[in-house]
N, C-alpha and C positions, 0 to 999 in steps of 0.2 A: 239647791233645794234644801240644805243644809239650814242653811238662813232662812229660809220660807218658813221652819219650824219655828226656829227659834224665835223670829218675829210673833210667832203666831204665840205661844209661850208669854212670850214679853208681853203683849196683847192682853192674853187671856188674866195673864197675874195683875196685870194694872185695871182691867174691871173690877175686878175680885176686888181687889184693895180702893177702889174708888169708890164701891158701893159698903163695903165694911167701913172709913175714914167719915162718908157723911153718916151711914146709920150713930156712927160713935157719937159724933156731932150735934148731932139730934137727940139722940136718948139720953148723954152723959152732960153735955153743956148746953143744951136750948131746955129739955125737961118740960114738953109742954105739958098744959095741967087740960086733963079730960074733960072733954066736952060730947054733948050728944048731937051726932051729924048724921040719922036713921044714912039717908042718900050714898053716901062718901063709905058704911059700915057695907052697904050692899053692892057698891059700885067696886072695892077692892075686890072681894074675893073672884069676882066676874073676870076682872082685867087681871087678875094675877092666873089666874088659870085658861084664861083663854093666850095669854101671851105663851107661856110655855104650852099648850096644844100646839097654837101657830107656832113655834119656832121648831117640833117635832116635826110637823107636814111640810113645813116651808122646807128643811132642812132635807126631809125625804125626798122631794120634787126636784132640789138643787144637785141633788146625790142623785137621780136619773140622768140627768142632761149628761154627768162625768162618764156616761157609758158610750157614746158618743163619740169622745174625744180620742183622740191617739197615741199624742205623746203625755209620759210621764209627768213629764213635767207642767204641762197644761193641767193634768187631774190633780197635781200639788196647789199648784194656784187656784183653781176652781175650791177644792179643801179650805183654805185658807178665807176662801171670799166667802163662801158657803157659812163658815163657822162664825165666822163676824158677826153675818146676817141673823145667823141663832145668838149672840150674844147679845144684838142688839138690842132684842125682841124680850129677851128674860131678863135680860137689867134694864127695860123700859117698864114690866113689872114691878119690878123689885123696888126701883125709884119711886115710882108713885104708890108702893105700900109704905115708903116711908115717909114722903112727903105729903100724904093723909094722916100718917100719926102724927106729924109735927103738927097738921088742922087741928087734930082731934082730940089728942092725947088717948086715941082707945088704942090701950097695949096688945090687945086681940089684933090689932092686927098686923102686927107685928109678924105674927104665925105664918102668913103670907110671903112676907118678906122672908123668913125662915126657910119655907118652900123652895122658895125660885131660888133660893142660894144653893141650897141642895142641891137642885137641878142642875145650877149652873158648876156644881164642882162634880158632876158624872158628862159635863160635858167636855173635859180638860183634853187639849189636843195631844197627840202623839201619834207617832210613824205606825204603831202597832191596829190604834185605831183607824187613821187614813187608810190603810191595806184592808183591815175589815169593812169597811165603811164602803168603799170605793171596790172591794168585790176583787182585788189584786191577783194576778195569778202569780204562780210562784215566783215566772223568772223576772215579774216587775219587782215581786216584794223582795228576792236578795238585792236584785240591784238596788232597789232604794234602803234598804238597811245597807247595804255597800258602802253608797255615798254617804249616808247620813252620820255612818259611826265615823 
C-alpha cells in the first residue's frame, strides 16, 4: 500500500509538471498573437468549470462505491483509481484552456487554466486525505499510517 501512494504521488506530480511544461511552451516559446474567436472565448470558461464540477461529483459517486468494500486495501486502490479519474477530468480542462490560447492569443483565458491548477493542487493525494475521504475508522487509519510510515 506503501507504493500505491507513492505511485499516486509520482502521478499526481507528473500532471502538474506536464501541464505547467506545455503552458510554458505555449505562453514563453510559441507567443501566439491575439486574435478574436467570440465561440472558443465562451466555450472555455464552460468546459473549464464544468470539468472540475464533474471531477468533484464524479469523484463523490466513486468515493460511495469504497463503502462497500472490505478490505483495506481494496479502498487504497479504489483511491488511487478514483483520483486518476478527478485528474483526468481537470487537466482535460486545463489543456484546452491552454490550447485555445495557443488559437487565440486571448490571455483572459488563461484565468481558466489558473483555476483548474488551483484545484488541481487541493487535490494532491495523501494517506491523511484517503482516511478522511474514505470515512476510515480508527483502527483502519493506525494500521494504514502503520504500513505506510
Amino acid at each position: 500500500m506503501k507504493e500505491t501512494f507513492k505511485t499516486l504521488n509520482i502521478i499526481y506530480l507528473a500532471l502538474i509538471g506536464g501541464q505547467l511544461a506545455f503552458f510554458a511552451v505555449v505562453f514563453f516559446v510559441l507567443k501566439p498573437a491575439p486574435q478574436e474567436d467570440d465561440f472558443f472565448q465562451m466555450l472555455v470558461p464552460i468546459v473549464s468549470i464544468m470539468t472540475i464540477v464533474a471531477s468533484f461529483f464524479i469523484y463523490k459517486m466513486l468515493k460511495e462505491k469504497a463503502t462497500e468494500m472490505d478490505s483495506l486495501e481494496d479502498k487504497v486502490t479504489h483511491y488511487r483509481t478514483s483520483n486518476i479519474v478527478r485528474y483526468a477530468l481537470v487537466e482535460g480542462g486545463n489543456l484546452f484552456a491552454i490550447v485555445v490560447f495557443l488559437l487565440t492569443g486571448q490571455t483572459f483565458l488563461l484565468a481558466f487554466f489558473a483555476l483548474g491548477l488551483i484545484v488541481f493542487f487541493f487535490y494532491r493525494p495523501s494517506v491523511q486525505g484517503f482516511i478522511n475521504d474514505f470515512e476510515m475508522s480508527d483502527g483502519e487509519a493506525s494500521k494504514l499510517n502503520n504500513i505506510v510510515q
